[in-house]
N, C-alpha and C positions, 0 to 999 in steps of 0.2 A: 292581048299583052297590056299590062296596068305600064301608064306613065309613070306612076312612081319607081324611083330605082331601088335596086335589091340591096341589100344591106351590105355594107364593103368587109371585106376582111378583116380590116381594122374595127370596126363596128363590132361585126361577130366575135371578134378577140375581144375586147371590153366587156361584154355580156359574160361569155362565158369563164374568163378570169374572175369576175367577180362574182358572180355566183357563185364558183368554185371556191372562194375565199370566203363567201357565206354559209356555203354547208361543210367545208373542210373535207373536201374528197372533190373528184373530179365529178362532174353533173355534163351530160351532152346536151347540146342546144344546138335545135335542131333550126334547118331554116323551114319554111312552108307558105304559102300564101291563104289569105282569107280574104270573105268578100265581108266590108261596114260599110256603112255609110259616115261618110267624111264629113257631112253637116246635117245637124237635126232635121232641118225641112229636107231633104233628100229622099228622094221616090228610089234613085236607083243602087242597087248594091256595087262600089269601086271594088275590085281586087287590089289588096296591098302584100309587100312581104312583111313574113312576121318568123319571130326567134321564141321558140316554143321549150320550154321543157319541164321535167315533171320532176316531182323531191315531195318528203312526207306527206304523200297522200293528197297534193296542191300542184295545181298545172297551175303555170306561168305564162304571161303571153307579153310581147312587146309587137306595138305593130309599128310600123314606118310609112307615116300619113302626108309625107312630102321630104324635100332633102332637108335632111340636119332638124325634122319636126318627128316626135314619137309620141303613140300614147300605150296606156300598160292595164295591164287586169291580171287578178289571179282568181280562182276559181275550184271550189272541192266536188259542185255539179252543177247542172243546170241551174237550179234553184237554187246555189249559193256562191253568187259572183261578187264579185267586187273591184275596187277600184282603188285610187288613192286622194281621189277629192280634188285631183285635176286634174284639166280636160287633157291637155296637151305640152311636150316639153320641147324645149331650143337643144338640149344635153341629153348625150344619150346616157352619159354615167349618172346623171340626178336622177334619169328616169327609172335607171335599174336601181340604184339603192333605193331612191325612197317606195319603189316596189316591193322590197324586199325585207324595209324596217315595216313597213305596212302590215306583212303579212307576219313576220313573226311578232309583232305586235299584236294581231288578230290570231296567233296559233296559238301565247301565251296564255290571252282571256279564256279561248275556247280548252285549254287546259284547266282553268282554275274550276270551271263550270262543274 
């Protein structure tokens, strides 16, 4: 059982309102757990929960690395992850938007290409 705690209701209401308000249609967001490691020098894998969901072709992830502390990544495969250029957030609403200007800011480019 990870010490960290599962994401509240309210939590998962935030995520997936807004998301919803980003692609304009309902998007599921799922809950599920993953094992990171919580600090670079870290040998061993923590299990945390995490709010997963998937939209044009890009999986989402938000993990929850302590109370009221998240960090975020999106993802098209193994070999094309990303992030948003920090580590970790105090907010869970900062951490979904700027996940989510991140990545249609990186869908835009990858359209121009």
């Amino acid at each position: 059982m990870s010490p960290i705690p599962d994401f509240t209701p309210t939590e998962h209401r935030v995520v997936e309102t807004t998301v919803n308000e980003r692609f304009g249609k309902p998007v599921e967001v799922l809950a599920a757990d993953a094992e990171i490691r919580l600090y670079t020098g870290d040998r061993e894998l923590t299990e945390v929960p995490v709010l997963y969901w998937s939209e044009r072709s890009c999986q989402f992830v938000i993990f929850k690395v302590a109370e009221s502390r998240y960090r975020n990544q999106f993802f098209y495969s193994v070999k094309d992850q990303f992030g948003t250029g920090r580590e970790e957030y105090d907010d869970l609403g900062d951490c979904v938007l700027t996940l989510l200007r991140v990545q249609a800011d990186h869908e835009a480019m990858r359209a121009e290409k």
